[in-house]
ZADO-1210 file (C-alpha; in nm, 4 decimals, padded with zeros to 6 digits):
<atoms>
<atom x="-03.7457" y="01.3190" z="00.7219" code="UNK" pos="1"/>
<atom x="-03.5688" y="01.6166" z="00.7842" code="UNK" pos="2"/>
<atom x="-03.4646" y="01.5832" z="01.1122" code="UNK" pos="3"/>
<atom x="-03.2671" y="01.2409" z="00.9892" code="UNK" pos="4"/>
<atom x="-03.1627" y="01.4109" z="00.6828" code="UNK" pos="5"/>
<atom x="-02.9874" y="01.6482" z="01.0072" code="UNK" pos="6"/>
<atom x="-02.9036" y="01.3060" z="01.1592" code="UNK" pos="7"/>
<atom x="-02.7178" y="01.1618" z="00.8912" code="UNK" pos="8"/>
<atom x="-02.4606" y="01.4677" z="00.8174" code="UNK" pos="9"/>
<atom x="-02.4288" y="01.5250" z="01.1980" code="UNK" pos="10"/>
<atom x="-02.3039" y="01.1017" z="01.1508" code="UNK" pos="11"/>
<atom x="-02.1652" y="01.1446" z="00.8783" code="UNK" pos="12"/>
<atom x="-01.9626" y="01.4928" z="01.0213" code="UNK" pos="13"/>
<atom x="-01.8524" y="01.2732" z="01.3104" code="UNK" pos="14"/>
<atom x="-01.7380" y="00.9670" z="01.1024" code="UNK" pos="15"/>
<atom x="-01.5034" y="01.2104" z="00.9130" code="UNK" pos="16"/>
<atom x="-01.3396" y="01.3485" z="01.1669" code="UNK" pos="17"/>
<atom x="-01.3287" y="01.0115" z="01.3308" code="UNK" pos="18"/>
<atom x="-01.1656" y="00.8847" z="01.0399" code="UNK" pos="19"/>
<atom x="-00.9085" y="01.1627" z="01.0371" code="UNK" pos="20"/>
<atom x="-00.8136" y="01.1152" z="01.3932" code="UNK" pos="21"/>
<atom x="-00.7903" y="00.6640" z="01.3563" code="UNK" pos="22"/>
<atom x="-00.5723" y="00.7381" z="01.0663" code="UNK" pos="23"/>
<atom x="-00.3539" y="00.9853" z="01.2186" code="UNK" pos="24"/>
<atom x="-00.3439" y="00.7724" z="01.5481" code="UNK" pos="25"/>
<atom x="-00.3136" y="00.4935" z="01.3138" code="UNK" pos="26"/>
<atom x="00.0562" y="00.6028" z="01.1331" code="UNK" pos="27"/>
<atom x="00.1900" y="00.6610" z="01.4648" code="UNK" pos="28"/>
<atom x="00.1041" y="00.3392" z="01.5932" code="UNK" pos="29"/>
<atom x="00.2985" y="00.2055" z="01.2874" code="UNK" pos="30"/>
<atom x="00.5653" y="00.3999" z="01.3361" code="UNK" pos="31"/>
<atom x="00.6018" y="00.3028" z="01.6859" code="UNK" pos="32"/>
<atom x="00.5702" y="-00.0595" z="01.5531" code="UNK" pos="33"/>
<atom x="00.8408" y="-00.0467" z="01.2897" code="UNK" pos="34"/>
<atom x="01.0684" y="00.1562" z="01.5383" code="UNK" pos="35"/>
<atom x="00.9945" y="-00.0899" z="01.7976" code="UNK" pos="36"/>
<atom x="01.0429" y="-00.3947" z="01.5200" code="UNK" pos="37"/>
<atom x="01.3923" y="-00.2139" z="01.4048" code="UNK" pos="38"/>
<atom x="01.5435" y="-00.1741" z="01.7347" code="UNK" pos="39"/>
<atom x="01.4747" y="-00.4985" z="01.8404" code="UNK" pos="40"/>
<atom x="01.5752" y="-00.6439" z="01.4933" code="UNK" pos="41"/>
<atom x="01.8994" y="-00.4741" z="01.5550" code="UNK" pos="42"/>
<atom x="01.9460" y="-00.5838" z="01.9043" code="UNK" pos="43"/>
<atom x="01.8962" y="-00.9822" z="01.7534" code="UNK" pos="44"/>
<atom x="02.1698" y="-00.9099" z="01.4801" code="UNK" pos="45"/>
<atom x="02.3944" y="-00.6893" z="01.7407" code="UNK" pos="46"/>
<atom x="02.3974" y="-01.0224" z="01.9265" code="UNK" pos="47"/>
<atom x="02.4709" y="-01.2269" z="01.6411" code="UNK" pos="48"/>
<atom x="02.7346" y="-01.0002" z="01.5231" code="UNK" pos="49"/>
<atom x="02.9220" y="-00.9900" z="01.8757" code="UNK" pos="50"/>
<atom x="02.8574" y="-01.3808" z="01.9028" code="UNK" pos="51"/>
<atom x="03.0794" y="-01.3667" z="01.5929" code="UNK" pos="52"/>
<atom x="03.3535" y="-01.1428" z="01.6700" code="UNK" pos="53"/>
<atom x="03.3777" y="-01.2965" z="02.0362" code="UNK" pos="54"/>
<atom x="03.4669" y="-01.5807" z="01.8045" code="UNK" pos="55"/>
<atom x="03.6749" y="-01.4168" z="01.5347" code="UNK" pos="56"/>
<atom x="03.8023" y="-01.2433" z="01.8640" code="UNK" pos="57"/>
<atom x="03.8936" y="-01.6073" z="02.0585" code="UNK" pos="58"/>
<atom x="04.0362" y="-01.7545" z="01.7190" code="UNK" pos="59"/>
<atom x="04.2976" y="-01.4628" z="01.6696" code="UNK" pos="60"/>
<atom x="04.3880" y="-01.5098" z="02.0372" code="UNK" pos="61"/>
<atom x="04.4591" y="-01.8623" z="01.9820" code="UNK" pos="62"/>
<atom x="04.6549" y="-01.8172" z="01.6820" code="UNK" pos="63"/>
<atom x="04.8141" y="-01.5303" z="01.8146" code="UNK" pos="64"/>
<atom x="04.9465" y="-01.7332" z="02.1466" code="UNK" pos="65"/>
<atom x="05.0531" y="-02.0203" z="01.8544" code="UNK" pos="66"/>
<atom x="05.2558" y="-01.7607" z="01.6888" code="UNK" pos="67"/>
<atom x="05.3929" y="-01.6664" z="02.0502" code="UNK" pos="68"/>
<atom x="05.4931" y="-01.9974" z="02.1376" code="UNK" pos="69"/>
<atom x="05.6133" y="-02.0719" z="01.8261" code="UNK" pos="70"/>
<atom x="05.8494" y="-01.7521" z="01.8274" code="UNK" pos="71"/>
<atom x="05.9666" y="-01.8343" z="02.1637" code="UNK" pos="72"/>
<atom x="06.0823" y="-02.1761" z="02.0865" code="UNK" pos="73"/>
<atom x="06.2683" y="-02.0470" z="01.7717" code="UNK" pos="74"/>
<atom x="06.4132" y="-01.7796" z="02.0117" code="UNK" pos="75"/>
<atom x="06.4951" y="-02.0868" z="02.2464" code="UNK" pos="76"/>
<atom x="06.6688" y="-02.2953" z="01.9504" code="UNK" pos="77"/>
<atom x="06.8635" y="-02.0042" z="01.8590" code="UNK" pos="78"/>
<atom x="06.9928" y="-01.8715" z="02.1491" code="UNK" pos="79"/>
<atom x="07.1107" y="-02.2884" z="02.2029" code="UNK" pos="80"/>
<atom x="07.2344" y="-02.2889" z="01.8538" code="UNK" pos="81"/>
<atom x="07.4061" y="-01.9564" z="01.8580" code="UNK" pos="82"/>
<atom x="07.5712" y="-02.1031" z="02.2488" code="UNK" pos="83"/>
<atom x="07.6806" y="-02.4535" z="02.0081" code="UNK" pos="84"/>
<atom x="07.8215" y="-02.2213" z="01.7396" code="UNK" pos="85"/>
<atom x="08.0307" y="-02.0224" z="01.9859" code="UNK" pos="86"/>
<atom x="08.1320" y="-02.3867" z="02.1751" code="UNK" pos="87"/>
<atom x="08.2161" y="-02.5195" z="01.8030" code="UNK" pos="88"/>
<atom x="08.4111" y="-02.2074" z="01.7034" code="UNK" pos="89"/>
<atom x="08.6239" y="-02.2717" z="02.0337" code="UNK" pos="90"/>
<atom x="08.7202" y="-02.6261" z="01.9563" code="UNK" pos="91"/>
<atom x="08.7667" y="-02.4916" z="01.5676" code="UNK" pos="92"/>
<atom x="09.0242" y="-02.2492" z="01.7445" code="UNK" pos="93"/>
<atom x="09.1767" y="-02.4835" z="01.9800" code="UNK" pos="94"/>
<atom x="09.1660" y="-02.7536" z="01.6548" code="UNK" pos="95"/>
<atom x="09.3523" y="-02.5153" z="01.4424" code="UNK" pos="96"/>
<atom x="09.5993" y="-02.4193" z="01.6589" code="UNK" pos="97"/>
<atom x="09.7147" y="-02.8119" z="01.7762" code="UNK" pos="98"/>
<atom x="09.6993" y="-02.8324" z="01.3585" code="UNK" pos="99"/>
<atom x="09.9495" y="-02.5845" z="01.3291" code="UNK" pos="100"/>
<atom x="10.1501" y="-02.5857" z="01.6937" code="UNK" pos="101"/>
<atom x="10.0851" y="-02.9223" z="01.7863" code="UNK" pos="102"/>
<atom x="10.3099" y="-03.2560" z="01.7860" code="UNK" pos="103"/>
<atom x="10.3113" y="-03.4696" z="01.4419" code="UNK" pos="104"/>
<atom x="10.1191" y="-03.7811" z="01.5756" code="UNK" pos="105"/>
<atom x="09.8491" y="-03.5110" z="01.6759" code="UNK" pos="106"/>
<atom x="09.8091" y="-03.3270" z="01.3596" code="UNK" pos="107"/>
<atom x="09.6000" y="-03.5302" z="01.1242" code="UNK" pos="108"/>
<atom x="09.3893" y="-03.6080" z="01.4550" code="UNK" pos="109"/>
<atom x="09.3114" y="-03.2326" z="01.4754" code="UNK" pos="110"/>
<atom x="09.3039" y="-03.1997" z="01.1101" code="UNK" pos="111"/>
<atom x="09.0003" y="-03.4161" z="01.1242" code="UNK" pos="112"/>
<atom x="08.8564" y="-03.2892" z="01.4048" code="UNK" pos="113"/>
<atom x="08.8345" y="-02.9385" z="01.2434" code="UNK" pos="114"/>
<atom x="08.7327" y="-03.0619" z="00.9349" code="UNK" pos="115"/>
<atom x="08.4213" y="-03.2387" z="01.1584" code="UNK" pos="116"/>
<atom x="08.4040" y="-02.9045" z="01.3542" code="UNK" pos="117"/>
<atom x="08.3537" y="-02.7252" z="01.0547" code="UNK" pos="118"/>
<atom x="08.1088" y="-02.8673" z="00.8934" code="UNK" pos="119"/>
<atom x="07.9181" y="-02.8459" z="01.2054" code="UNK" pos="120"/>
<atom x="07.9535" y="-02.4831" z="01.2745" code="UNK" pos="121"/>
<atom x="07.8515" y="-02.4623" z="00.9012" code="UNK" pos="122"/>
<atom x="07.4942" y="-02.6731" z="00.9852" code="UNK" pos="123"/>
<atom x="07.4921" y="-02.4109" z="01.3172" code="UNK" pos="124"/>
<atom x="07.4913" y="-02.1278" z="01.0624" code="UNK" pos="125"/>
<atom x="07.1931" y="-02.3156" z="00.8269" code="UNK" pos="126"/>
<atom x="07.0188" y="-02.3696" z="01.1236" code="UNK" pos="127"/>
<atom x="07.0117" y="-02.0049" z="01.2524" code="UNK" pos="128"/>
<atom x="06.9863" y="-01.9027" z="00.9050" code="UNK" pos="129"/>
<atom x="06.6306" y="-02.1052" z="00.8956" code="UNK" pos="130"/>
<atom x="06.5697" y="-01.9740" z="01.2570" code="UNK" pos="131"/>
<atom x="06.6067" y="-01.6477" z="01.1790" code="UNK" pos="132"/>
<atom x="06.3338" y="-01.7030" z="00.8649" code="UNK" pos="133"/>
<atom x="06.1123" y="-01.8683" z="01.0412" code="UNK" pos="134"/>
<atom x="06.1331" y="-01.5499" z="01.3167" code="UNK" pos="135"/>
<atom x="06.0785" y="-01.3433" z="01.0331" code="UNK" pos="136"/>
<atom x="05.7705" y="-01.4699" z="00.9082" code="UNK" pos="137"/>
<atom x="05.5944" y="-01.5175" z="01.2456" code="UNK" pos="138"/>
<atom x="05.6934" y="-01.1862" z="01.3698" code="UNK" pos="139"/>
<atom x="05.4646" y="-01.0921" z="01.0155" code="UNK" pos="140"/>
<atom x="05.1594" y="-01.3374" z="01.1206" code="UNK" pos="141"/>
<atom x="05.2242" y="-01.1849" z="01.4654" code="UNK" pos="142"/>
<atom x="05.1716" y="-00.8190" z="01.3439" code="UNK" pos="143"/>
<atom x="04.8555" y="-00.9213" z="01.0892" code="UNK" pos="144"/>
<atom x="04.7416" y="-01.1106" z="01.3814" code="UNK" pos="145"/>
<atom x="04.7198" y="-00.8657" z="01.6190" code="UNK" pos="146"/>
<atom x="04.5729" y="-00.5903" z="01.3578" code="UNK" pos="147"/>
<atom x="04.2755" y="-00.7769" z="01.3505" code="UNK" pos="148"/>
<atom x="04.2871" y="-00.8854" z="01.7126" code="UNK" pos="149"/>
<atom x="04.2708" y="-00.4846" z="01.6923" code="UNK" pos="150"/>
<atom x="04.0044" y="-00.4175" z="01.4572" code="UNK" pos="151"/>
<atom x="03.7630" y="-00.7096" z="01.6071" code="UNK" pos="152"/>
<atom x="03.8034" y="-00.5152" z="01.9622" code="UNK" pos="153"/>
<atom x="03.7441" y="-00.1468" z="01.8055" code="UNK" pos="154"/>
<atom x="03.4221" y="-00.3291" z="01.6928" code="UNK" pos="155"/>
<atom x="03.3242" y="-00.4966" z="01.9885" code="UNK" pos="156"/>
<atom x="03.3204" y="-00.1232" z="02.1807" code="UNK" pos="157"/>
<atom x="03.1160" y="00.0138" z="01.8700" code="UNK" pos="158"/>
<atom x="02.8661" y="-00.2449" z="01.9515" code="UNK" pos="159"/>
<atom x="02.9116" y="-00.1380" z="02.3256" code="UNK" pos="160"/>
<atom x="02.8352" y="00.1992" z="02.2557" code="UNK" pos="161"/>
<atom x="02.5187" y="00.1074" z="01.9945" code="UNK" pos="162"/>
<atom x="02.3173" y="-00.1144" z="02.2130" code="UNK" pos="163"/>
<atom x="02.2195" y="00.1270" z="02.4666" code="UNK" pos="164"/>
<atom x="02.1108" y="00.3353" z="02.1904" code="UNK" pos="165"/>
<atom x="01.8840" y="00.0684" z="02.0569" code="UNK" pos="166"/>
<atom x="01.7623" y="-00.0279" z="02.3821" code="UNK" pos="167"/>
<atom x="01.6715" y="00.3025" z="02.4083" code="UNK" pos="168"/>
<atom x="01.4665" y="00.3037" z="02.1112" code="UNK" pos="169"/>
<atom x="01.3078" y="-00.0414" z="02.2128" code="UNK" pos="170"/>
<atom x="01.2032" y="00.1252" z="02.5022" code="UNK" pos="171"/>
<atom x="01.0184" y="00.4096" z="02.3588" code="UNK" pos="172"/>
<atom x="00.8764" y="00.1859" z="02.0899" code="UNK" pos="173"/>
<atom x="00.7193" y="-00.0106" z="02.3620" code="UNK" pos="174"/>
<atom x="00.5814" y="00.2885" z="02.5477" code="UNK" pos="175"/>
<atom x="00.4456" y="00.4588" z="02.2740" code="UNK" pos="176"/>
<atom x="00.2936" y="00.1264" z="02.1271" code="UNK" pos="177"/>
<atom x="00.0972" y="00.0647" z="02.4947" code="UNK" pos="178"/>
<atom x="-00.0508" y="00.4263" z="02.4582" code="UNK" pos="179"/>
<atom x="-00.1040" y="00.4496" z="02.1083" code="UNK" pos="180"/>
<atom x="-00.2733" y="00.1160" z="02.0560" code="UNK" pos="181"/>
<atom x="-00.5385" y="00.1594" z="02.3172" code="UNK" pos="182"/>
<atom x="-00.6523" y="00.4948" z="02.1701" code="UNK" pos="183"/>
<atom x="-00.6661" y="00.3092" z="01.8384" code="UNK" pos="184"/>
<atom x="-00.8742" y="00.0489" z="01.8983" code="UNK" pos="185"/>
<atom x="-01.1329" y="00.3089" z="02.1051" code="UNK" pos="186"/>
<atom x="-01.1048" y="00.5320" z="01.7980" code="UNK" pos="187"/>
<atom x="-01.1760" y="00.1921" z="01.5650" code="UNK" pos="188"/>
<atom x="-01.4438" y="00.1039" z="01.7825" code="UNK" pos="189"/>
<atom x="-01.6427" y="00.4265" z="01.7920" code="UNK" pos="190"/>
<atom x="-01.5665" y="00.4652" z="01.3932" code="UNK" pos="191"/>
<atom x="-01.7670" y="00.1164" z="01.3686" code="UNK" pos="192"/>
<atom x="-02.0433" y="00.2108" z="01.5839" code="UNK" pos="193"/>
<atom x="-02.0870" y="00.5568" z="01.3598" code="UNK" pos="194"/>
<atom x="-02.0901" y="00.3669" z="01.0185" code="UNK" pos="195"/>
<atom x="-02.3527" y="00.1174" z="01.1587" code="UNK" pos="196"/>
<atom x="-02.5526" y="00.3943" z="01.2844" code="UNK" pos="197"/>
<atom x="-02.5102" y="00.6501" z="00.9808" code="UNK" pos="198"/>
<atom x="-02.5872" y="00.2954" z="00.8007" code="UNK" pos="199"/>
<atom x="-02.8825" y="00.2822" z="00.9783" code="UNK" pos="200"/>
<atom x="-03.0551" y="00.6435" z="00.9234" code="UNK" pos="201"/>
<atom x="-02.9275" y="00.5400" z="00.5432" code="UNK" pos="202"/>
<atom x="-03.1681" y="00.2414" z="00.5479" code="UNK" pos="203"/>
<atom x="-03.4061" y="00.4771" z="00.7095" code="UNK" pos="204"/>
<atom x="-03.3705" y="00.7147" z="00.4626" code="UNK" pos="205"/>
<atom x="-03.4318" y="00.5133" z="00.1834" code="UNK" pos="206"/>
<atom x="-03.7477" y="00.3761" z="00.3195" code="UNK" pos="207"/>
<atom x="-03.9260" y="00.7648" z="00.3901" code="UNK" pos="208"/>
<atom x="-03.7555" y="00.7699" z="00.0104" code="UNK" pos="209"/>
<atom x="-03.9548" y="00.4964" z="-00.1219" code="UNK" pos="210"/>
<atom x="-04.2534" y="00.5659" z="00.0697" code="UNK" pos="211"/>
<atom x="-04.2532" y="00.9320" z="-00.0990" code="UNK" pos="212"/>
<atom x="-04.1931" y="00.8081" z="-00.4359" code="UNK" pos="213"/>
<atom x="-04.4889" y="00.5561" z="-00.3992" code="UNK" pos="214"/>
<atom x="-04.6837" y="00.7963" z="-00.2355" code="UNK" pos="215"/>
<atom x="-04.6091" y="01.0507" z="-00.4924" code="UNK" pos="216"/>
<atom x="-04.6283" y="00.8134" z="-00.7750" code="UNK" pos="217"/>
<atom x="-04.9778" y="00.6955" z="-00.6114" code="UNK" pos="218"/>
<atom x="-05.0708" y="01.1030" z="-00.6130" code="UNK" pos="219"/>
<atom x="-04.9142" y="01.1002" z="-00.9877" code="UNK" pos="220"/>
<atom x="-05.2175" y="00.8648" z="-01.0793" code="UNK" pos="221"/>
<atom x="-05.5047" y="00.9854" z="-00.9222" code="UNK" pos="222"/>
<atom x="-05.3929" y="01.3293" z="-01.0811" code="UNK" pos="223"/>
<atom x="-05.3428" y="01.1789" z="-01.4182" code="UNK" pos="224"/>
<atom x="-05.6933" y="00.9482" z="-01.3886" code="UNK" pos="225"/>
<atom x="-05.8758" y="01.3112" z="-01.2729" code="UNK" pos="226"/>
<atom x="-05.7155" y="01.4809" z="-01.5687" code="UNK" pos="227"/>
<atom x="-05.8572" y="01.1755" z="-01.7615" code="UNK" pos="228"/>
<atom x="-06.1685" y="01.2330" z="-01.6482" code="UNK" pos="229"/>
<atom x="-06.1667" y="01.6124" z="-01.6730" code="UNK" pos="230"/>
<atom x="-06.0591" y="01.5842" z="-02.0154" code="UNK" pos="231"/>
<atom x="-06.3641" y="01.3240" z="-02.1222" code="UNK" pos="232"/>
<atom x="-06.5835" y="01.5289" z="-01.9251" code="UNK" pos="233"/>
<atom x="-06.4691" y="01.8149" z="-02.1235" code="UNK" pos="234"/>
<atom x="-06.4528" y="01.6250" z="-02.4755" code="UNK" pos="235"/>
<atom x="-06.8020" y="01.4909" z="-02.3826" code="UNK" pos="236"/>
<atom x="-06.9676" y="01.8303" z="-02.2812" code="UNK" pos="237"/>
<atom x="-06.7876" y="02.0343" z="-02.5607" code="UNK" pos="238"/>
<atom x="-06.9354" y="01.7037" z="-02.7982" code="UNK" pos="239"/>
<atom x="-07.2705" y="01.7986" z="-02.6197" code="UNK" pos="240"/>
<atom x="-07.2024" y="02.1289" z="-02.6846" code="UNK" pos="241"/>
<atom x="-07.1181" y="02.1027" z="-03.0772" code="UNK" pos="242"/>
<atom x="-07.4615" y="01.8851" z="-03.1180" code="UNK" pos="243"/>
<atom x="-07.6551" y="02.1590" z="-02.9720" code="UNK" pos="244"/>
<atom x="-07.5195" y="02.3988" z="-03.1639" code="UNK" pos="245"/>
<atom x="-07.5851" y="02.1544" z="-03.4681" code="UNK" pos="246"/>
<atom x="-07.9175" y="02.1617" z="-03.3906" code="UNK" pos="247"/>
<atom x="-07.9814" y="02.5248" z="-03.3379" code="UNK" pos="248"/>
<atom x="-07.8501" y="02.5690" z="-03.6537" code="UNK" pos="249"/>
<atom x="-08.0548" y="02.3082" z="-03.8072" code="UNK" pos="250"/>
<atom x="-08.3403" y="02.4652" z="-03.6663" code="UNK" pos="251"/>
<atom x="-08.2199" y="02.8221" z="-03.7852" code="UNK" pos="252"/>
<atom x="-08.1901" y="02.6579" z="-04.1319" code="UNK" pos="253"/>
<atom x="-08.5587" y="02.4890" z="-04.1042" code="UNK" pos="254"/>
<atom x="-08.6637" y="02.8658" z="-04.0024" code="UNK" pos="255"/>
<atom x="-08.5300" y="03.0048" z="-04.2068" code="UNK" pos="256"/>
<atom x="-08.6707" y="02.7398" z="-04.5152" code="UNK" pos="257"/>
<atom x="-09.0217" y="02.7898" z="-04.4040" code="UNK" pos="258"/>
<atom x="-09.0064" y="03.1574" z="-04.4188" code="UNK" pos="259"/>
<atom x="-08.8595" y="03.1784" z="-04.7134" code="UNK" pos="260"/>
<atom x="-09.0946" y="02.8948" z="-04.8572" code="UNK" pos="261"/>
<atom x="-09.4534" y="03.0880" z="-04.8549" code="UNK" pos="262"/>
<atom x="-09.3093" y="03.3635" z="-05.0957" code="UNK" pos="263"/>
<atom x="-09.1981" y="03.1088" z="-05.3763" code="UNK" pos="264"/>
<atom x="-09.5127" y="02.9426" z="-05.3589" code="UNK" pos="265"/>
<atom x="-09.6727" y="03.3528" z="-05.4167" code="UNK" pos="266"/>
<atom x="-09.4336" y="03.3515" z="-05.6778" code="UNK" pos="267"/>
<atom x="-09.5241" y="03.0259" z="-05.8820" code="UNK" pos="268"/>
<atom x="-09.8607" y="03.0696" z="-05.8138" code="UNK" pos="269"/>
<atom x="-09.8740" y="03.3929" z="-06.0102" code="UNK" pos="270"/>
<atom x="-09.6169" y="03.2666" z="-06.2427" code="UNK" pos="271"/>
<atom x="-09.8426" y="02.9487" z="-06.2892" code="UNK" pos="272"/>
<atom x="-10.1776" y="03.1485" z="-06.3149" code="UNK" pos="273"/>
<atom x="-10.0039" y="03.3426" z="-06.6151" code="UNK" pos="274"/>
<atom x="-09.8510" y="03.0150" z="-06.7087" code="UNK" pos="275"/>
<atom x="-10.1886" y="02.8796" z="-06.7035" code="UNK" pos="276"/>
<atom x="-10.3282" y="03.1158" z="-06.9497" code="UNK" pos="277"/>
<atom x="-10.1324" y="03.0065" z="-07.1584" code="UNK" pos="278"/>
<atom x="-10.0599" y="02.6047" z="-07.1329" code="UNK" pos="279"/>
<atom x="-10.3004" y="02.4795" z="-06.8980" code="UNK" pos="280"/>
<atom x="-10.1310" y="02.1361" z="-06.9613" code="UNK" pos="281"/>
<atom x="-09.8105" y="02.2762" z="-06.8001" code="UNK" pos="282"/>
<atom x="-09.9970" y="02.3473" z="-06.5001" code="UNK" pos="283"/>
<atom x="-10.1596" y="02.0480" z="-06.4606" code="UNK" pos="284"/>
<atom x="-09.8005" y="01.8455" z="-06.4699" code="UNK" pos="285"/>
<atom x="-09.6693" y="02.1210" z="-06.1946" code="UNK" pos="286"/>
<atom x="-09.9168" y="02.0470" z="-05.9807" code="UNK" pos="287"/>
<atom x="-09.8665" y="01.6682" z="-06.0129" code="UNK" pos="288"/>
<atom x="-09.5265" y="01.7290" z="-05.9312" code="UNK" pos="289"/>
<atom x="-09.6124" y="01.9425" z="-05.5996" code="UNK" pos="290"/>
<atom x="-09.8244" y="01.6775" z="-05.5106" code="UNK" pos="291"/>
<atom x="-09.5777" y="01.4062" z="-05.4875" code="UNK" pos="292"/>
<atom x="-09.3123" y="01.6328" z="-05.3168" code="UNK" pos="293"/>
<atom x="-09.5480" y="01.6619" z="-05.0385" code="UNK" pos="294"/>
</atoms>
C-alpha cells in the first residue's frame, strides 16, 4: 500500500511536469503554425495583389499610349492646319492686293476669292482652336495617367521588397514546425502512457482501499459482536451476582428471624402464664391461633 501510495505521487510528479513541458512545447508549436499560416497567407494575397496591379499596371499603359497617339495626331492636324492657315493667309494677301491693285474685270473675282479665303482661314482658326482643347485635356489624362502608372510601380517594388521578408518567415515557420511537432507528439505520447499508468495504481489503490474498509468493517463486527457478548456476559454474571446477594440476604433475614423468634416466644409464654392466671379462656384462643400459624 505504501509503496504505491509512493508510486502514484512519483506518477503523478512526472505527469505534472510532463504537462508543463507539452503545454509549453505546445504554444510554440502554435505559434510556429500561425506564423507559418500568416506568411504564407500573405504570400497568396501578395500574389493576388501584384496579379492586380500588373493589371491596373497594363491598363494605364494602354490608356496612356491612347492618350499618346491621340496627342500626336492632334499635334499632326495642327501642325497641317497651322501650314493651311499660313497657305490661306498668303492667297488672303495676294487676294487683297489684286482687290485693291488689280485690273477691274479682276476685282470682284478676287473679292470673292477673299471672301472664300476668309472664311476658311476663319474654320483654320476653329479648328486649331478645338486642337489646341483637345491637347489640353489629354496632356491632363496624360499627367493623371502617368501618376498612377507611378503609384502602381512604387507598389509593385514594395511588394518586391516584402516577399523575401515573408518567405523568410515561411521558412522559419516550417523549420520550427518539423522540430517542434515531433517533440510534441513524444511529449503527448509519454503524457498518455503516465495517466494510464497513474490510472492504473488509482484502480489499484482503490481496491487495497476497499479491501481495508471491508476488512476493517469485518474487524468492526467481530469487535462489536465480542463487546455484545462481553456485555451479556457481564449483565448475566452481575444478574447472577445480584441473585446471590438476594439470597444471602434472604438468608441473613431468615437468621436473623429465627434468632430473634425463641425470645418472643419466652416473652408470651410468661406473658401468657400471667395471662393465664387470669383468663384462662384467653390462653386457650392464643394457643389455637399458634397452632394454625404453624
Amino acid at each position: 500500500m505504501a509503496s504505491l501510495e509512493a508510486l502514484s505521487k512519483s506518477y503523478g510528479i512526472k505527469k505534472a511536469e510532463v504537462s508543463k513541458l507539452r503545454k509549453q512545447v505546445e504554444n510554440k508549436l502554435k505559434e510556429a503554425v500561425s506564423k507559418k499560416r500568416r506568411s504564407s497567407s500573405g504570400l497568396v494575397a501578395l500574389e493576388q495583389k501584384k496579379e492586380e496591379l500588373t493589371r491596373a499596371k497594363d491598363h494605364a499603359m494602354q490608356v496612356l499610349n491612347q492618350h499618346l497617339s491621340q496627342k500626336a495626331s492632334i499635334e499632326r492636324l495642327k501642325i497641317a492646319a497651322e501650314e493651311r492657315l499660313k497657305v490661306e493667309e498668303n492667297a488672303k494677301d495676294e487676294a487683297k492686293q489684286q482687290s485693291e491693285y488689280g485690273p477691274a474685270e479682276e476685282k470682284a473675282n478676287a473679292i470673292q476669292r477673299l471672301k472664300y479665303v476668309e472664311e476658311k482661314i476663319a474654320e483654320l482658326h476653329a479648328e486649331l482652336k478645338e486642337r489646341e482643347s483637345n491637347m489640353g485635356r489629354l496632356e491632363k489624362e496624360i499627367e493623371s495617367t502617368e501618376k498612377e502608372k507611378a503609384k502602381i510601380e512604387e507598389q509593385l517594388k514594395k511588394q518586391v521588397h516584402t516577399k523575401p521578408a515573408l518567405l523568410e518567415q515561411l521558412k522559419v515557420g516550417t523549420k520550427e514546425e518539423a522540430a517542434l511537432r515531433p517533440k510534441f507528439e513524444s511529449l503527448q505520447k509519454i503524457e498518455s502512457q503516465v495517466s494510464n499508468a497513474l490510472s492504473q495504481v488509482h484502480k489499484k489503490l482503490a481496491i487495497l482501499a476497499a479491501a481495508k474498509r471491508k476488512r476493517m468493517a469485518i474487524l468492526a463486527a467481530a469487535k462489536r459482536k465480542r463487546m455484545a457478548a462481553l456485555a451479556a456476559a457481564k449483565r448475566k454474571m452481575m444478574a447472577a451476582r445480584r441473585k446471590r446477594l438476594a439470597a444471602i440476604a434472604a438468608l441473613k433475614r431468615k437468621r436473623m428471624a429465627t434468632k430473634r423468634k425463641p425470645a418472643k416466644r419466652k416473652a408470651t409464654k410468661s406473658k401468657t402464664k400471667s395471662r393465664s392466671k387470669k383468663s384462662p379462656k384467653r390462653k386457650a384462643a392464643k394457643q389455637k391461633i399458634k397452632s394454625r400459624r404453624k
